[in-house]
N, C-alpha and C positions, 0 to 999 in steps of 0.2 A: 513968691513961693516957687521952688524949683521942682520941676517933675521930672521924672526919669519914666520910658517908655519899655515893655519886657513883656515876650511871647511868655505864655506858661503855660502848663500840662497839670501836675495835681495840686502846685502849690498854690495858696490864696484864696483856695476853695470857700472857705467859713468868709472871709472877708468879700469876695465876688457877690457870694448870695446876701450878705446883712446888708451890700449897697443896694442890690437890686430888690431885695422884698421891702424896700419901701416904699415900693408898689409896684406887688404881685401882677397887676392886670397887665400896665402897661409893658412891666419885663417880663411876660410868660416867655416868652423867648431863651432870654439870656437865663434864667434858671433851668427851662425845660432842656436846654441846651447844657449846663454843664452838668444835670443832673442826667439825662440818658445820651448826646449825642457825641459828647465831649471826645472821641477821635475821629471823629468827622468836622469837629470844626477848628477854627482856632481863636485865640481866648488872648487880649491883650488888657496890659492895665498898666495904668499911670502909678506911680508911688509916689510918694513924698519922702522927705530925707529920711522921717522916721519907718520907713517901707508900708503906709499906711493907703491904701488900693484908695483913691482919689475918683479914679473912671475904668470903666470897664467897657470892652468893644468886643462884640463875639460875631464871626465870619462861618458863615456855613457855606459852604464850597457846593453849588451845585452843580447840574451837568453844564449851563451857559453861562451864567453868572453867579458872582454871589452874592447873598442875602447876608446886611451888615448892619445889628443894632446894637445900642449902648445906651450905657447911664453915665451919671457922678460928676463931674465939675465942667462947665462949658470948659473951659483950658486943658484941663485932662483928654477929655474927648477932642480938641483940637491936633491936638501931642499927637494922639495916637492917631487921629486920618492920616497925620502927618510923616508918620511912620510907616505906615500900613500901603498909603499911597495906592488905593483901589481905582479898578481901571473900567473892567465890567462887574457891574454890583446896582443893586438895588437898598435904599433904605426904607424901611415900609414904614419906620413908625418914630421919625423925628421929632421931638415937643421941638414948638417954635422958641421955645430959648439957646435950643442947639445951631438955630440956622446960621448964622453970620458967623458962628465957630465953622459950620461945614463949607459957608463959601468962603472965610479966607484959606484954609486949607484945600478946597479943592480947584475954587475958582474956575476958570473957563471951561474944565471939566465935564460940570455939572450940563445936564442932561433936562430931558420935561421933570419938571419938579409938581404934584397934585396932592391937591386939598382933599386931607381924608378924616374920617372921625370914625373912631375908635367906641364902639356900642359894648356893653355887656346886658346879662339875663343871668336873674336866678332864679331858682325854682319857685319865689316867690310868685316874679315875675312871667312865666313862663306862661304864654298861651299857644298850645300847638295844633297845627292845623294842617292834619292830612285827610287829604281827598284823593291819594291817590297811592297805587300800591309801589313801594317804597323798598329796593332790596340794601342788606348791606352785602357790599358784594366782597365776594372771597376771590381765594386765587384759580378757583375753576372761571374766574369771569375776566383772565386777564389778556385774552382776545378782544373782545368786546371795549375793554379797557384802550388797547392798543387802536382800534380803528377810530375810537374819539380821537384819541391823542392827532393822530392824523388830520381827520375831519377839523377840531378845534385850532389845533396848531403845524399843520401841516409838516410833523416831524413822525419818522418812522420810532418805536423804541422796543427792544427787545422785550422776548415772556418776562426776561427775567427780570427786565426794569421795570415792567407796569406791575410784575407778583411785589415789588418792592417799594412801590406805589402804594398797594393794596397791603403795606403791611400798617398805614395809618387806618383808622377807619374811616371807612369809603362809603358813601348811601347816594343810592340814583332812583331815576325813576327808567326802565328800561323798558321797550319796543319792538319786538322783532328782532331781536339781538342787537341793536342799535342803543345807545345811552341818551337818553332825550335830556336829562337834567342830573346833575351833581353837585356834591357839596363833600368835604372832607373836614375832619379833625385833624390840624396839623402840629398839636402841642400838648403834652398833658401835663400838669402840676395839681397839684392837692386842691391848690387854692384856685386854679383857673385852668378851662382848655380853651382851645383855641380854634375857630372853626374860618375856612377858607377854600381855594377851591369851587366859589359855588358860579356855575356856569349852567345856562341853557341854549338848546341849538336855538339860534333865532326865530326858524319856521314856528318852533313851540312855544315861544314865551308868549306873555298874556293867560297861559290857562292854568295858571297855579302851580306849576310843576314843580318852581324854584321854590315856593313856602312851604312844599311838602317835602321838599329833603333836607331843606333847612331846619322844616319842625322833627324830623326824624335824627338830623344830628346833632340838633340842640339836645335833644331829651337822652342819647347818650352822652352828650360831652357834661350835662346835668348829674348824672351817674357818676363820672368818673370824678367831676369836681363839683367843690361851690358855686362857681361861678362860670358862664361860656363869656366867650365873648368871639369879635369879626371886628376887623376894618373895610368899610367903606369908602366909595369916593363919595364927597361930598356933593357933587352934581348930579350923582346917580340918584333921582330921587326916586325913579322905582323901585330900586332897589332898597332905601330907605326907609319909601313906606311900607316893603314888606317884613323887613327883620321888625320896625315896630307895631307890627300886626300880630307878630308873633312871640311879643313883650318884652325886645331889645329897645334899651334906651343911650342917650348919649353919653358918655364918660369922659370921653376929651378929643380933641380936635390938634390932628398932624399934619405932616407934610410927606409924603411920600416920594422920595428923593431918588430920581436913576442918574448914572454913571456908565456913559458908553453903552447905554443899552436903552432903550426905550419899551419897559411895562407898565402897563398901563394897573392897575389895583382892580 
């Protein structure tokens, strides 16, 4: 079968999303993307002779690298690495049927590659658990915002990038004007949000700080959808055992794939 590879802007819309909502969880991404972020990112697809979207590859362009997931035919998706030819990028959420399409297209490329599983919660499932007081912070907190960013990641970023930060919802456990533990919602769709983001200073971890903003942004991202979900590394297991303390369970198991950059999930 022969494919043909094509940047696109509003065409193919209906056909992008009937690939990807055949399942919602693992493409909250590629929907939440071409539904709110779609000129921020960019949106590739394989055809067939008949112009029928085979695989879909969508690029969100961040400030250091970019963030690159897909669905639809392993050869589709091969087409387009192949096309697309990314340099620095991360893939957060590759099924292992995609891997041997990514290393013959990327080959010597390829970066730390980690074993990650993909949790979801529903309101069924949902046990939340705060012990601790729990802000959602707005953009009066995007100082405080900024000295994390330092402290965590030793990068400086403007008001205006951490208010822009702050325009996902954001929930911490804060100190002294200092941010002791976070977690963000970084996707919304009807059917699934998406929660990420969750970091504590190391001095603090052990005293629950990460369960309480995690149960605090489960129970919005429960609000906005049916379904939350997170990726995990799969070696983290305290991390592990705490989203399933707070009635996240396993969905499916990834590969979280870097290119010229090394992030760790």
């Amino acid at each position: 079968m022969t494919l043909k590879v094509v940047e696109v802007a509003d065409r193919y819309g209906d056909d992008i999303l009937r690939l990807a909502k055949l399942d919602p969880v693992l493409n909250v991404f590629i929907i939440y993307d071409w539904m709110s972020l779609r000129d921020r990112c960019g949106f590739y697809v394989a055809l067939d002779s008949s112009e029928m979207v085979k695989a879909v590859c969508v690029i969100y362009r961040d400030r250091s690298f970019d963030s690159i997931v897909f669905c639809g035919s392993e050869k589709g998706v091969e087409m387009i690495l192949d096309h697309i030819k990314p340099v620095r990028a991360v893939m957060p959420m590759v099924e292992f049927k995609y891997m041997k399409a990514v290393s013959r297209s990327l080959g010597h490329n390829i970066g730390s590659v980690y074993d990650c599983m993909l949790m979801v919660c529903s309101r069924d499932m949902f046990k939340p658990k705060v012990r601790h007081r729990v802000l959602k912070l707005e953009d009066r907190h995007a100082n405080i915002l900024r000295s994390f960013w330092m402290e965590k990641r030793g990068r400086e970023i403007s008001v205006e990038e951490a208010k822009e930060l702050l325009g996902k919802p954001t929930f911490a456990v804060v100190s002294g004007g200092r941010i002791l533990s976070i977690a963000n919602i970084l996707a919304v769709t009807s059917a699934v949000s998406m929660i990420g983001g969750v970091y504590t200073i190391p001095e603090f971890r052990g005293r629950g700080l990460a369960t309480s903003v995690v149960s605090k942004a489960t129970e919005e991202a429960l609000k906005l959808s049916r379904l939350s979900t997170l990726v995990v590394r799969s070696e983290n297991l305290p991390a592990v055992r705490l989203y399933r303390k707070v009635g996240y369970e396993p969905y499916k198991r990834l590969k979280w794939v870097c290119v010229g950059v090394d992030v760790k999930p």
